[in-house]
N, C-alpha and C positions, 0 to 999 in steps of 0.2 A: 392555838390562836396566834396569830402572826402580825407583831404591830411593828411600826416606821416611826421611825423619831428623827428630827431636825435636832441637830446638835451645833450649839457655838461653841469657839474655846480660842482659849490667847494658848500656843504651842510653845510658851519661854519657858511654865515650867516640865515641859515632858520630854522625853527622849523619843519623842514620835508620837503618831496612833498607833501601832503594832502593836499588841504585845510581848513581850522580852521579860525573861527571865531579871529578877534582881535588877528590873529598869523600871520606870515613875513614866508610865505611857496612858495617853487620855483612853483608850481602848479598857484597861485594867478597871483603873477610877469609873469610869461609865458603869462599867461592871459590877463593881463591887455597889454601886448604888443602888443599882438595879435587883441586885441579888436582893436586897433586903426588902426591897419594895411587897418581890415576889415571894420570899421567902425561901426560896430556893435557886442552885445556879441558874443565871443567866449567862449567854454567851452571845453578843453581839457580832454582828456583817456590815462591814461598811461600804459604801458606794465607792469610798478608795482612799488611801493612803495619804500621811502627810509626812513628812520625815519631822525631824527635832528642830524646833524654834518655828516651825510652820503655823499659822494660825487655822481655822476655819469661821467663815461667818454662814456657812451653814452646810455641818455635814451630815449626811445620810443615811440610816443606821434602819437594819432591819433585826426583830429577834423572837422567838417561839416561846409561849408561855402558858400552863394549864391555869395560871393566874387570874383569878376573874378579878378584874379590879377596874375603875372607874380610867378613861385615859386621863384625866386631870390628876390622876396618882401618879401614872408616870409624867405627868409634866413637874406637877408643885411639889408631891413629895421627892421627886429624885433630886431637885433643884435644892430641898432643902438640906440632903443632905452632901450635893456634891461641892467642892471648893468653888471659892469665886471665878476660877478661870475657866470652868463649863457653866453651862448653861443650856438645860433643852430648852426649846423653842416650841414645840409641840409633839404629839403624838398624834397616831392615825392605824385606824382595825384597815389591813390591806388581806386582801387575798394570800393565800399558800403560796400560790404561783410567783409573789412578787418576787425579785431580788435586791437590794440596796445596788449592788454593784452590777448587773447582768441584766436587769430591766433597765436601768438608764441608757439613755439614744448620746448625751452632751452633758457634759462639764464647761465651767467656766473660773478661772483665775484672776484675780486681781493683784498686781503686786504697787505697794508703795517707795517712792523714792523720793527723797531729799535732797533737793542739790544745790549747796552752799558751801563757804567756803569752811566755816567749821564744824563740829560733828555734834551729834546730835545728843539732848541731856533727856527731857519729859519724852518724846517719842522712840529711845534707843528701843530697842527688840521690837518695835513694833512698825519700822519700815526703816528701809536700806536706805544707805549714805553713798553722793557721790559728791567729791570737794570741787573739781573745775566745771565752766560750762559748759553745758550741751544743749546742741543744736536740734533743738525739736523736730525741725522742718527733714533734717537728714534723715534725722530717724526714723519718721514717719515713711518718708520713702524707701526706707531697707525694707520698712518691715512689708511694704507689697509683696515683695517677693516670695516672703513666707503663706500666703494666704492660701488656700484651698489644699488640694490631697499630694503630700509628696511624704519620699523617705527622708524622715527627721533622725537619721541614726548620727548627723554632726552634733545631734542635742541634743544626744542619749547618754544614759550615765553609764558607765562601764558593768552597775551589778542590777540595772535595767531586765526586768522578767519580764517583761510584753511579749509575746507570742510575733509578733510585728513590728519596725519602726514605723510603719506607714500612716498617718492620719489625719482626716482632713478639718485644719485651720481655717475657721470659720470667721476670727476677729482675731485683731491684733490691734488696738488702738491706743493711742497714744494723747493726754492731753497735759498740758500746765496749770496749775492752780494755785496760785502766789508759788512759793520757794519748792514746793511736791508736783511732781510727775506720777502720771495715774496710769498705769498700764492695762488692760484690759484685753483677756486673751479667752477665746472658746473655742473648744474639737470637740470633736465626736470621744476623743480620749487622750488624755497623754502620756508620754513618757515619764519617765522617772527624771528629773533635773530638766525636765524640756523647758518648762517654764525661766528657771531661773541660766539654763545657760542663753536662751533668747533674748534675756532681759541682759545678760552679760555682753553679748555680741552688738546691740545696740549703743549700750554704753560706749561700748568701742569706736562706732561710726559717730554717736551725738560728740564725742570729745574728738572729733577729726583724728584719729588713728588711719582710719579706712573709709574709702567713701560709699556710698549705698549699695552699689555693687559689688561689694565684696560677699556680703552678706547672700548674696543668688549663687556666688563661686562657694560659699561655706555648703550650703545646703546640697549646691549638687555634688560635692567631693565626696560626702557620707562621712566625713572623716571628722572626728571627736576633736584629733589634736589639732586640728586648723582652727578651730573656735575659740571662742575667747574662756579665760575660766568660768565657775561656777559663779553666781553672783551668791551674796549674802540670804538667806533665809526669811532674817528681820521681818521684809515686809512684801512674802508672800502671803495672801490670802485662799484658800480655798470658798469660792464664791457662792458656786450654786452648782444642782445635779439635777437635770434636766431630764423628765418623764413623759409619757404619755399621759391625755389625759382624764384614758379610763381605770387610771390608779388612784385618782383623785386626790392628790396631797395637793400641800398649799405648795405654789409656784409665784412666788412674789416676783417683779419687774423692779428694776434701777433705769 
């Protein structure tokens, strides 16, 4: 039997989803919950990766089990025994066929940012800080550039495994909400650090370093070191993972 669980989790205290040897990864914890539910190992599939300090508000988890158990066991009793920084969301009986990561068409990210002039206390690890002004309106316009199918390999991480940097940027939007900047990014897939080095390269242009079009010279160089750094972790999200919908999981709207 083959169930799909929606997983939330704040990623400040894990060294990723992965699993790692002698490392504190949401992937492990899930597991170890899970294991007991069933009585036996469980080994979760995730729809995709988060590195360390990442959040998800909802990630995607497929796993096999002779377990006959009620799905509200894997929602309440795994909840009850997992720490406060997960949270399943739901469970759901999918087909053999499904795959958490290999059936999904789209991903969506969200990252948070703060931009003030001092740093931040109640929201630290939970979204990035920038201290001077930026220019919303700039930014908005770099980030046309990046929309639809090109090679993202200037926002690729150097230990980046995609088969591809090719992928087509579906959103990139940008808004203000009092002193937070809401980023808002969906592909078909992405890279490893794409998220967080695009939100870096903007920075760059909303604080007039570079004006919009530099950002169209970054993308079509292919080139890493032309980019701005890595931005902060803090306040990426893992949003949503977007299916078909003769799989029939829940697909909630923002």
């Amino acid at each position: 039997m083959r169930i799909a669980l929606g997983v939330e989790y704040d990623g400040r205290p894990y060294s990723g989803w992965q699993s790692q040897a002698d490392m504190c990864t949401v992937q492990d914890t899930l597991q170890a919950a899970l294991t007991q539910i069933a009585g036996g190992p469980i080994s979760v599939i995730a729809a995709g990766r988060t590195d360390t300090g990442v959040h998800a508000l909802e990630q995607v988890v497929h796993f096999d089990s002779d377990a006959s158990r009620p799905l509200s066991a894997w929602v309440r009793g795994a909840n009850a025994l997992l720490p406060d920084s997960i949270a399943v969301r739901w469970a759901h009986h999918v087909p053999d066929e499904f795959h958490a990561r290999f059936s999904a068409h789209g991903r969506s990210y969200r990252y948070l940012l703060v931009n003030r002039p001092v740093r931040l206390a109640t929201q630290s690890g939970k979204a990035g800080w920038f201290h001077a002004p930026l220019d919303l309106e700039a930014m908005r316009a770099a980030a046309q550039f990046l929309l639809g199918e090109h090679d993202f390999s200037a926002f690729r991480a150097s230990q980046c495994q995609a088969k591809s940097p090719v992928k087509r940027l579906s959103q990139l939007d940008i808004r203000r909400e009092g002193e937070m900047l809401v980023f808002d990014l969906a592909a078909d897939a992405f890279l490893h650090h794409m998220v967080r080095n695009i939100v870096g390269c903007l920075v760059y242009v909303g604080k007039g370093k570079y004006p919009p079009e530099w950002l169209a010279g970054v993308l079509a160089s292919r080139e890493r070191r032309l980019a701005a750094p890595t931005f902060a972790p803090d306040g990426l999200y893992l949003r949503r993972i977007l299916y078909e919908a003769k799989w029939g999981l829940p697909q909630e709207q923002d």
